[in-house]
Jmol script that loads the backbone (N, CA, C; Angstrom):
load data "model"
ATOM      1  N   UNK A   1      60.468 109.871  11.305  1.00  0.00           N
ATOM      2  CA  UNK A   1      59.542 110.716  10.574  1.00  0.00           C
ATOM      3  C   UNK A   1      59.894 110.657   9.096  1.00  0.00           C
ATOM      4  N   UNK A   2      59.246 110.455   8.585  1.00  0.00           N
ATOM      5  CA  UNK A   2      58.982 110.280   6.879  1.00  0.00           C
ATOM      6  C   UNK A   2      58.416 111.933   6.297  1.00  0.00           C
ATOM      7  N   UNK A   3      59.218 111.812   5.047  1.00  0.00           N
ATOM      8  CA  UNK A   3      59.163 113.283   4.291  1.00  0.00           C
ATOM      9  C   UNK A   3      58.373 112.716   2.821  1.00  0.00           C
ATOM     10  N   UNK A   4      57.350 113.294   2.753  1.00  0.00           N
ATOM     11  CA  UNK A   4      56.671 112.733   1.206  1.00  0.00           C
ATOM     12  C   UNK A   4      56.962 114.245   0.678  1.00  0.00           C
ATOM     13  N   UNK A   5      57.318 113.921  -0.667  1.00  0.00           N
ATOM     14  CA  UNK A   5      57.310 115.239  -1.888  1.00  0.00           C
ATOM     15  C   UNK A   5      56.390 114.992  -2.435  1.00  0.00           C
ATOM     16  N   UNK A   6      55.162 115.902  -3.080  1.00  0.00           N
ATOM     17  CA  UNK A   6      54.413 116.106  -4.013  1.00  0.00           C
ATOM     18  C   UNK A   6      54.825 116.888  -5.280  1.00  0.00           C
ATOM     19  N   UNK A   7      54.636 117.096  -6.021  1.00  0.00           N
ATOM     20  CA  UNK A   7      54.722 118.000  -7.047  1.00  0.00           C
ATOM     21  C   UNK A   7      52.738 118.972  -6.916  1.00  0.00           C
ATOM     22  N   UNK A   8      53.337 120.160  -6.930  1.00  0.00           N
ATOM     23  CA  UNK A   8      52.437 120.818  -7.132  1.00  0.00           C
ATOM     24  C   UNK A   8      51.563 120.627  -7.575  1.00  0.00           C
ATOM     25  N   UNK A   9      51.331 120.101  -8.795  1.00  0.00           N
ATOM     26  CA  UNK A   9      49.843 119.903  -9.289  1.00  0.00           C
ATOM     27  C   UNK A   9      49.261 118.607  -9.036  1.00  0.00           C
ATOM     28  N   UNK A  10      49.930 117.372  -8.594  1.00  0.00           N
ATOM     29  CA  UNK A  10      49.661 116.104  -7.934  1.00  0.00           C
ATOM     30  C   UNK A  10      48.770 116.879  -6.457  1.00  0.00           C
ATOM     31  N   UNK A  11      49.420 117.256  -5.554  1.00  0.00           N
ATOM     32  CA  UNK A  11      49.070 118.453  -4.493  1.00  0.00           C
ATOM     33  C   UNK A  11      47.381 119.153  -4.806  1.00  0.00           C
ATOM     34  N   UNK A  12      47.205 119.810  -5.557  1.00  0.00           N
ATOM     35  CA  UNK A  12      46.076 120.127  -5.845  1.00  0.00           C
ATOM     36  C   UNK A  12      45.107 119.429  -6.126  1.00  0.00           C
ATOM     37  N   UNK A  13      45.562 118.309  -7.000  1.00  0.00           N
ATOM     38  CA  UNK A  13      44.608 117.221  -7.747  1.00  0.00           C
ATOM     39  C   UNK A  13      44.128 116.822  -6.635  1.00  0.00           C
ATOM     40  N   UNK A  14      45.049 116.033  -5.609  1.00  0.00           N
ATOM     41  CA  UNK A  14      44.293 115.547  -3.898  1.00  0.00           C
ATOM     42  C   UNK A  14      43.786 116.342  -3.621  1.00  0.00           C
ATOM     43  N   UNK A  15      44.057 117.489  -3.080  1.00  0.00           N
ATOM     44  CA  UNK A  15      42.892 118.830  -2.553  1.00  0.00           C
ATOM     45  C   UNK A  15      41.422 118.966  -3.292  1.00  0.00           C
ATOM     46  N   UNK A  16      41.461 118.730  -4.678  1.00  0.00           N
ATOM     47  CA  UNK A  16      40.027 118.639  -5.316  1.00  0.00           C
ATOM     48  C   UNK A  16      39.558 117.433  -5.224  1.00  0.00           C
ATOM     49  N   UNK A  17      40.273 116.336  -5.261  1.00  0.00           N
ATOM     50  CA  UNK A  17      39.209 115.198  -5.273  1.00  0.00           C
ATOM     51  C   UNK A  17      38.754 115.428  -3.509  1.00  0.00           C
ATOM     52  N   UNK A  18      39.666 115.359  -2.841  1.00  0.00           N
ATOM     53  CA  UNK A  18      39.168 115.356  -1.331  1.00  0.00           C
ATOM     54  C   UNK A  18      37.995 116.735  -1.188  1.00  0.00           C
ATOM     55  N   UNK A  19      37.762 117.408  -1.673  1.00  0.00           N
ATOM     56  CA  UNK A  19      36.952 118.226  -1.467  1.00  0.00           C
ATOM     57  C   UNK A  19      35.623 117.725  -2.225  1.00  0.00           C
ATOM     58  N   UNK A  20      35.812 117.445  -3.448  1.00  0.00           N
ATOM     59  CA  UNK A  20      34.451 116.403  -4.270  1.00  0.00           C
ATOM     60  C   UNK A  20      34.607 115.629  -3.449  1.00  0.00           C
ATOM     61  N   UNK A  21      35.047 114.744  -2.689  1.00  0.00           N
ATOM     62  CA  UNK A  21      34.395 113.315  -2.022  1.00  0.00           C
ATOM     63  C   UNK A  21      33.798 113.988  -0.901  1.00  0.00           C
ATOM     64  N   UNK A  22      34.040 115.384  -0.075  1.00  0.00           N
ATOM     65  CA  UNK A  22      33.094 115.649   0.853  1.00  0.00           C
ATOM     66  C   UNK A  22      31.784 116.114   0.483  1.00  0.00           C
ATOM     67  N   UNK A  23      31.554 117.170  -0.288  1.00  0.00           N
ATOM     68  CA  UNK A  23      30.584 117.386  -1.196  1.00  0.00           C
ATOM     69  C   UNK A  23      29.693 116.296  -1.117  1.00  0.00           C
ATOM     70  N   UNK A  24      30.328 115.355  -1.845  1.00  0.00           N
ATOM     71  CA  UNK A  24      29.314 114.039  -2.333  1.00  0.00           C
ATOM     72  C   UNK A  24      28.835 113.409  -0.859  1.00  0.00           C
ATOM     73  N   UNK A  25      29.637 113.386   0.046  1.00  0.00           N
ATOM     74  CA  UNK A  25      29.085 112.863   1.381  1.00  0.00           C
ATOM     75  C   UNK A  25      28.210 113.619   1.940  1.00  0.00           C
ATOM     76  N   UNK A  26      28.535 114.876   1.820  1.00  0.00           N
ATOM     77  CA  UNK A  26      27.526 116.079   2.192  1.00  0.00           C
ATOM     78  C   UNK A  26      25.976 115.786   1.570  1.00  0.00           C
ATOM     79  N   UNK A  27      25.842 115.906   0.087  1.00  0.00           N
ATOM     80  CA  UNK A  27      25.191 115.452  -0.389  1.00  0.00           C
ATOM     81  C   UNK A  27      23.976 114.282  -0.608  1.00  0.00           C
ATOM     82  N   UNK A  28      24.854 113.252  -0.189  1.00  0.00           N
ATOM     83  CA  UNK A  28      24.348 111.919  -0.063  1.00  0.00           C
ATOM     84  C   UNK A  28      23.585 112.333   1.382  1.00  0.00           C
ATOM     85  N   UNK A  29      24.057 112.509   2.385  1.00  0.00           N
ATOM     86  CA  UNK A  29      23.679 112.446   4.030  1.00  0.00           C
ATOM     87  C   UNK A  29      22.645 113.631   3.756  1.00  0.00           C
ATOM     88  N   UNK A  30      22.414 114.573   3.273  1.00  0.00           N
ATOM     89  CA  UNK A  30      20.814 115.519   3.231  1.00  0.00           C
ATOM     90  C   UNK A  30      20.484 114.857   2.694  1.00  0.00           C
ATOM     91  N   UNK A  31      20.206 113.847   1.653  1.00  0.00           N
ATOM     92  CA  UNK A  31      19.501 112.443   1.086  1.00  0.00           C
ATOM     93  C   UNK A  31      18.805 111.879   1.905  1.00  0.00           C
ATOM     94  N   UNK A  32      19.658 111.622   2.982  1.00  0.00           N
ATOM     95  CA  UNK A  32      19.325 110.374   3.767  1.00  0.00           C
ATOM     96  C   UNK A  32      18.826 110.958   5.013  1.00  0.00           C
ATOM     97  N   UNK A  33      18.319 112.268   5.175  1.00  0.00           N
ATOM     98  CA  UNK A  33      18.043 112.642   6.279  1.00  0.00           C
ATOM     99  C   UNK A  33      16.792 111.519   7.097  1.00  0.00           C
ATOM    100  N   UNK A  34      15.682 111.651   6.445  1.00  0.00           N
ATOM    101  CA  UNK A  34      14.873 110.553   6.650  1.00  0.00           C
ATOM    102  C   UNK A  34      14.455 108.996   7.257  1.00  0.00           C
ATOM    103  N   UNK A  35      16.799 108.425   7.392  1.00  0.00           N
ATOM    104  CA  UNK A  35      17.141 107.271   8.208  1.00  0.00           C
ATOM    105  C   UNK A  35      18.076 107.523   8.892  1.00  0.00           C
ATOM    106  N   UNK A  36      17.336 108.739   9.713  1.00  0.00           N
ATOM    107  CA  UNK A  36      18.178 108.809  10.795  1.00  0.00           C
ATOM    108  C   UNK A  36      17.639 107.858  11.779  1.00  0.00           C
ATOM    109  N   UNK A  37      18.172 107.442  13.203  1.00  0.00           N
ATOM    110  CA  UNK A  37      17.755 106.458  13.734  1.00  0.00           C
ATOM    111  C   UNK A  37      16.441 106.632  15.065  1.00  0.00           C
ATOM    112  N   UNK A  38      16.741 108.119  14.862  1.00  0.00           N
ATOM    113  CA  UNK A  38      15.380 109.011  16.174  1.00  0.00           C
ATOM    114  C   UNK A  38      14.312 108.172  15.240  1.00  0.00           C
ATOM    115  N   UNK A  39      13.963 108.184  13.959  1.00  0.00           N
ATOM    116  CA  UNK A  39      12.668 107.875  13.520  1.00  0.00           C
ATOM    117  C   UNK A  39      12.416 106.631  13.112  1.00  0.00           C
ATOM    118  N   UNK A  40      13.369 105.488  13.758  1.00  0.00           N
ATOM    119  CA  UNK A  40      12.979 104.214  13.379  1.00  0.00           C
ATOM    120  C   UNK A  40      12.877 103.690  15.133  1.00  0.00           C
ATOM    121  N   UNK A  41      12.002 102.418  14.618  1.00  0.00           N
ATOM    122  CA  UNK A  41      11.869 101.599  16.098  1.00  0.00           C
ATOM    123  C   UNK A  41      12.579 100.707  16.500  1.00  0.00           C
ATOM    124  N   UNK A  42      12.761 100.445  17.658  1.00  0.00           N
ATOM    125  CA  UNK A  42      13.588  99.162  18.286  1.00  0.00           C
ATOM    126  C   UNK A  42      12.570  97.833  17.801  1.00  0.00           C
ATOM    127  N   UNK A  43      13.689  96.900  18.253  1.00  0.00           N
ATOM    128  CA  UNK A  43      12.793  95.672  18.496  1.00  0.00           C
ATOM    129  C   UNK A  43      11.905  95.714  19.545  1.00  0.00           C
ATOM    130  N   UNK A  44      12.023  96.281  20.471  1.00  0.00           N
ATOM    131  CA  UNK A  44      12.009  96.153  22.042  1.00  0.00           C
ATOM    132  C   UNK A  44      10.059  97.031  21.366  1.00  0.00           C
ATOM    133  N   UNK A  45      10.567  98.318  20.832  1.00  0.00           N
ATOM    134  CA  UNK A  45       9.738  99.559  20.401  1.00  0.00           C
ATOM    135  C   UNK A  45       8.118  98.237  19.593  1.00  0.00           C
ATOM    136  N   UNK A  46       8.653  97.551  18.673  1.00  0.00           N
ATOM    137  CA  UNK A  46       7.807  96.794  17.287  1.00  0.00           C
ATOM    138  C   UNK A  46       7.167  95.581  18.556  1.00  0.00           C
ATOM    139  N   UNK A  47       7.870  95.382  19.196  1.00  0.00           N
ATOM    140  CA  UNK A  47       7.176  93.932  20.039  1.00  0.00           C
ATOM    141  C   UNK A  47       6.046  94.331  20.828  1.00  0.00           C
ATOM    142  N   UNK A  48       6.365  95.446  21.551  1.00  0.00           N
ATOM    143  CA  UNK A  48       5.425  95.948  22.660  1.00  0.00           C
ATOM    144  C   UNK A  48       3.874  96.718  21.235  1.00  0.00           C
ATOM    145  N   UNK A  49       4.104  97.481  20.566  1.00  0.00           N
ATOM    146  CA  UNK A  49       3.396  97.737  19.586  1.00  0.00           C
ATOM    147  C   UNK A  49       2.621  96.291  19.215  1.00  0.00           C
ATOM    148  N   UNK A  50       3.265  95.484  18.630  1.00  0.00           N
ATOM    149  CA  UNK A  50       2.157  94.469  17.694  1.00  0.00           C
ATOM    150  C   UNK A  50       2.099  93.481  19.061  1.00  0.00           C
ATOM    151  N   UNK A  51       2.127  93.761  20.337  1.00  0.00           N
ATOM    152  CA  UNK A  51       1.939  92.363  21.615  1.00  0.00           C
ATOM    153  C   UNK A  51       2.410  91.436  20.969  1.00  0.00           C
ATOM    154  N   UNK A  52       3.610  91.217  20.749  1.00  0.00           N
ATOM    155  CA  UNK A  52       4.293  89.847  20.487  1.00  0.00           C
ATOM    156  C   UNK A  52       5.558  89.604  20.902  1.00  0.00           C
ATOM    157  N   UNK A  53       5.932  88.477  21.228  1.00  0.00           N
ATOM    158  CA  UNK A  53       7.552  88.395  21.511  1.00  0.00           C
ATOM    159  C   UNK A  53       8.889  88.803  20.421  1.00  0.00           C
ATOM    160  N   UNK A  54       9.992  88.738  21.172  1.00  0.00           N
ATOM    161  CA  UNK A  54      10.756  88.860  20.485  1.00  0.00           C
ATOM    162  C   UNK A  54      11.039  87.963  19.327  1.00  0.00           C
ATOM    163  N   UNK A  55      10.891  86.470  19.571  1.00  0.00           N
ATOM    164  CA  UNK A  55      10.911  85.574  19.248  1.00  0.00           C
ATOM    165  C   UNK A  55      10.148  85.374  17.511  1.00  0.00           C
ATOM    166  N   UNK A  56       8.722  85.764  17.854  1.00  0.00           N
ATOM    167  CA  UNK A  56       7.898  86.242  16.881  1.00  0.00           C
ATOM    168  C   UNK A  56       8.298  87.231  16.114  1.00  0.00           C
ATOM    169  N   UNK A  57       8.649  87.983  16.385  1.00  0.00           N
ATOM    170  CA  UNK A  57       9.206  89.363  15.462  1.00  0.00           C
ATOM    171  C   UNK A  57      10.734  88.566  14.855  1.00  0.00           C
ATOM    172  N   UNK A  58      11.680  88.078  15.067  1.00  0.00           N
ATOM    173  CA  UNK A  58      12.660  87.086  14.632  1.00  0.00           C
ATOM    174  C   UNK A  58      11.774  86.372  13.449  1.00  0.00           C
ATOM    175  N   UNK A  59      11.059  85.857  13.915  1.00  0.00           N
ATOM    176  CA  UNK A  59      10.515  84.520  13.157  1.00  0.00           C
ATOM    177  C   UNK A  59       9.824  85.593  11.965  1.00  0.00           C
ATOM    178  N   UNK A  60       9.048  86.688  12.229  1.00  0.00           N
ATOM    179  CA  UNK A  60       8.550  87.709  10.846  1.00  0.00           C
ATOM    180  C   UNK A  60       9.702  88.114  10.071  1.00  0.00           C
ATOM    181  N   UNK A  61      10.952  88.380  10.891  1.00  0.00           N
ATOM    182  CA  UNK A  61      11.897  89.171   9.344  1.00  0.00           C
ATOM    183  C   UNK A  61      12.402  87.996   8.967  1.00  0.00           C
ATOM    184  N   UNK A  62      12.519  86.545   9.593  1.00  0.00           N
ATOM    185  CA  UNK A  62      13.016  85.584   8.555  1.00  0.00           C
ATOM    186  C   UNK A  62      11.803  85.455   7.559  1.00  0.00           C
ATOM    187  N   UNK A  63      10.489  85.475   7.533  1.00  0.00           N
ATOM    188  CA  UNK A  63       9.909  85.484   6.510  1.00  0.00           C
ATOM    189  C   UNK A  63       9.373  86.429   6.007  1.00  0.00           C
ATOM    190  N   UNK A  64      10.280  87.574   5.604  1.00  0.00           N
ATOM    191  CA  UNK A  64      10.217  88.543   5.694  1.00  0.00           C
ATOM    192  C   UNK A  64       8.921  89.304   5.149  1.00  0.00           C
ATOM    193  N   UNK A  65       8.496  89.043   6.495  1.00  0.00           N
ATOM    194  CA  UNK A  65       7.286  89.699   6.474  1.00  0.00           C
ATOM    195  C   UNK A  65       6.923  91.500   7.485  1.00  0.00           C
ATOM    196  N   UNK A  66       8.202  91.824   7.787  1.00  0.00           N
ATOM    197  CA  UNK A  66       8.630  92.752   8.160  1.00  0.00           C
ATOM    198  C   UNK A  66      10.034  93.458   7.506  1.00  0.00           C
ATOM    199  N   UNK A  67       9.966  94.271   7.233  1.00  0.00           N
ATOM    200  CA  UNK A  67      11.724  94.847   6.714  1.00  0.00           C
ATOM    201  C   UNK A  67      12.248  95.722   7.764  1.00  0.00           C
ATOM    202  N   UNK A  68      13.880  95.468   8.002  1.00  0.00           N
ATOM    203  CA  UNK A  68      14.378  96.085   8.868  1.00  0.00           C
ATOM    204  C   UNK A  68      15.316  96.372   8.396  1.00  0.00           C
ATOM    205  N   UNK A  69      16.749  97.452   9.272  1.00  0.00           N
ATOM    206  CA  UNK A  69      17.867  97.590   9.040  1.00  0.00           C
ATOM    207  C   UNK A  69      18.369  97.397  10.217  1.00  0.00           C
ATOM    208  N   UNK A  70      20.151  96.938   9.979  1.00  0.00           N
ATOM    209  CA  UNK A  70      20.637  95.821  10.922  1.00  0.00           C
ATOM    210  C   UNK A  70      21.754  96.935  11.113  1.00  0.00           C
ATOM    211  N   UNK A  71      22.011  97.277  12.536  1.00  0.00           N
ATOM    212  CA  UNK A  71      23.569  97.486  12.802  1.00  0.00           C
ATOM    213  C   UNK A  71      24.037  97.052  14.040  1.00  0.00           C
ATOM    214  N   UNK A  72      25.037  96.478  13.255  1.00  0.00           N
ATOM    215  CA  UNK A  72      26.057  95.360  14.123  1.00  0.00           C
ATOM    216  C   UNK A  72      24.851  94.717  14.802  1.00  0.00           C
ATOM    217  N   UNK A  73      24.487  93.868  15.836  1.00  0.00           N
ATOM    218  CA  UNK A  73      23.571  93.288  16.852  1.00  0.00           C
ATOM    219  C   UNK A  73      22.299  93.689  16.701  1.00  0.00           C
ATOM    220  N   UNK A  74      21.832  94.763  16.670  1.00  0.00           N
ATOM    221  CA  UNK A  74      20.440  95.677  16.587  1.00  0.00           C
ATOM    222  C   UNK A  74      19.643  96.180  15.643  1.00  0.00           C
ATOM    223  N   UNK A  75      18.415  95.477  15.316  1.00  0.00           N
ATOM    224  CA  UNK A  75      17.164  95.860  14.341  1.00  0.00           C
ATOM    225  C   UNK A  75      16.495  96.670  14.632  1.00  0.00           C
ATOM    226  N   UNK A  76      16.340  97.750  13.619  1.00  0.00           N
ATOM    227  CA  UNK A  76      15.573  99.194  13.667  1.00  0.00           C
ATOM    228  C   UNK A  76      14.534  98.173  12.664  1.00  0.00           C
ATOM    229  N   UNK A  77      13.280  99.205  12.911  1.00  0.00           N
ATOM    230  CA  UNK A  77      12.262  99.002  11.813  1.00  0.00           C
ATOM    231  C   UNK A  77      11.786 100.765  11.872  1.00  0.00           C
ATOM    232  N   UNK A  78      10.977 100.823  10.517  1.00  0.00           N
ATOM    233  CA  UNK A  78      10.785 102.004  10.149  1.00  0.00           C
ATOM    234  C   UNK A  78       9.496 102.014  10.613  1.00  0.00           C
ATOM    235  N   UNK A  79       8.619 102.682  10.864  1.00  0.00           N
ATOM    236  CA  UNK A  79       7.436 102.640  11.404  1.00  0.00           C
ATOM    237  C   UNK A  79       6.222 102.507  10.787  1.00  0.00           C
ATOM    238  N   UNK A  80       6.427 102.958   9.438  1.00  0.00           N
ATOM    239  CA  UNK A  80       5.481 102.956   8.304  1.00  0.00           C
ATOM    240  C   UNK A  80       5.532 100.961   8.229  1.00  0.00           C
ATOM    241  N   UNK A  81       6.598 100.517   7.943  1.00  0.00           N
ATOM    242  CA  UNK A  81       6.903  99.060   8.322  1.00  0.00           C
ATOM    243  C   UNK A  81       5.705  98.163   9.355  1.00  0.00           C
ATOM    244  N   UNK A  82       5.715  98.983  10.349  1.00  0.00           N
ATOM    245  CA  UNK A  82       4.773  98.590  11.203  1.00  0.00           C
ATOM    246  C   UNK A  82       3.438  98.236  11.169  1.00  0.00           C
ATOM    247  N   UNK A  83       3.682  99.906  10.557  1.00  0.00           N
ATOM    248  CA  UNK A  83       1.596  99.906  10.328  1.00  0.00           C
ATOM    249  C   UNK A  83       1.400  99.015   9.318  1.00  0.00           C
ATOM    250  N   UNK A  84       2.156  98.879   8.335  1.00  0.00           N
ATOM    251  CA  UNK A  84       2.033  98.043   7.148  1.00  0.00           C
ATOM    252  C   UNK A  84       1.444  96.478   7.606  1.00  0.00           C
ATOM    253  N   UNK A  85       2.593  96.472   8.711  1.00  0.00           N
ATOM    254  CA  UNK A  85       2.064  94.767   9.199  1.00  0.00           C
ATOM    255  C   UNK A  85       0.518  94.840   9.587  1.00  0.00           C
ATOM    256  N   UNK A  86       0.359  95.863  10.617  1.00  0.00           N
ATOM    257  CA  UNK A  86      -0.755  95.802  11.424  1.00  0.00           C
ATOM    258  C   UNK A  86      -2.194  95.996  10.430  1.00  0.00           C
ATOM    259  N   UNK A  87      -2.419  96.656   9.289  1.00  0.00           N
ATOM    260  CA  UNK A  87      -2.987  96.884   8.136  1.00  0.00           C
ATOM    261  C   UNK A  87      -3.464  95.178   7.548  1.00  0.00           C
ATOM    262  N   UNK A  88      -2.265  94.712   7.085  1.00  0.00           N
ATOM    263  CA  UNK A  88      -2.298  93.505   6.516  1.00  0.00           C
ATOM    264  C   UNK A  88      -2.811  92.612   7.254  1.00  0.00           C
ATOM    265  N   UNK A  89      -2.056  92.266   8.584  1.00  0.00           N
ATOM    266  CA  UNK A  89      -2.774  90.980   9.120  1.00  0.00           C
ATOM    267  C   UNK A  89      -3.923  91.820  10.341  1.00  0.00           C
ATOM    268  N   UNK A  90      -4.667  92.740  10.349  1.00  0.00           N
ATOM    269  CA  UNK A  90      -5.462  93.118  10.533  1.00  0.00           C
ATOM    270  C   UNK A  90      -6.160  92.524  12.208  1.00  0.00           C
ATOM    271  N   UNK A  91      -4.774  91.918  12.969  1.00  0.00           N
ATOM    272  CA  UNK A  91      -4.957  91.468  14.598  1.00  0.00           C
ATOM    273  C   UNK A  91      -4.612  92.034  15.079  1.00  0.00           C
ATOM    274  N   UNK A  92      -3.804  93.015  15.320  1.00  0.00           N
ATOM    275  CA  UNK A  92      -2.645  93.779  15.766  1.00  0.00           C
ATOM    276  C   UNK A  92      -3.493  94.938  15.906  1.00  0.00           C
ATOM    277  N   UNK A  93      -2.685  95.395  17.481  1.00  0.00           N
ATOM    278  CA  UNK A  93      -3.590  96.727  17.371  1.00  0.00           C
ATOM    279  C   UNK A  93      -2.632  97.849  16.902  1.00  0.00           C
ATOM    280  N   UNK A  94      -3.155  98.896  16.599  1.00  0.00           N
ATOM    281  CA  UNK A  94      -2.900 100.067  16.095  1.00  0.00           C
ATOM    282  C   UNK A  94      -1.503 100.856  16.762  1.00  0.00           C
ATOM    283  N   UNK A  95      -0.889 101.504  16.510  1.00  0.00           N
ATOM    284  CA  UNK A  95       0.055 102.463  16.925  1.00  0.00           C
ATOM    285  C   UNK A  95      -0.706 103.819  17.478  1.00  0.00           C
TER     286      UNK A  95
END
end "model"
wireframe off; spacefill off
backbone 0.3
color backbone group
């Protein structure tokens, strides 16, 4: 077991920045309420919507003609995203 000494006001200085960096996370995340992941679609969700394969939907965000967000393995799309496609190329049926 290891003994670290602080000096008192070193001690505090960490206690305030660590409290501003939660703040700011706090902060940032009511920002971002909006991408949470309940309100975006799967791939699985965008394929069955525009009747197309997976394959096809691959082949749209390489030309990105769809925008998505990626975590680790798995593409969300936002839904407004969707309609956007279905609007534009005007084959696609509706949501």
């Amino acid at each position: 077991m290891d003994i670290v000494v602080l000096e008192k006001r070193a001690f505090e200085q960490l206690i305030d920045e660590t409290r501003r960096l939660t703040q700011r996370v706090e902060s940032l995340s009511r920002k971002c309420q909006d991408k949470q992941l309940q309100k975006w679609l799967t791939g699985e969700d965008v394929c069955a919507i525009l009747k197309i394969s997976p394959r096809s939907l691959q082949t749209m965000r390489s030309k990105h003609k769809i925008c998505y967000a990626q975590l680790g393995r798995k593409f969300y799309y936002r839904p407004e995203e969707v309609e956007l496609v279905i609007r534009q190329s005007g084959k696609y049926h509706s949501i």
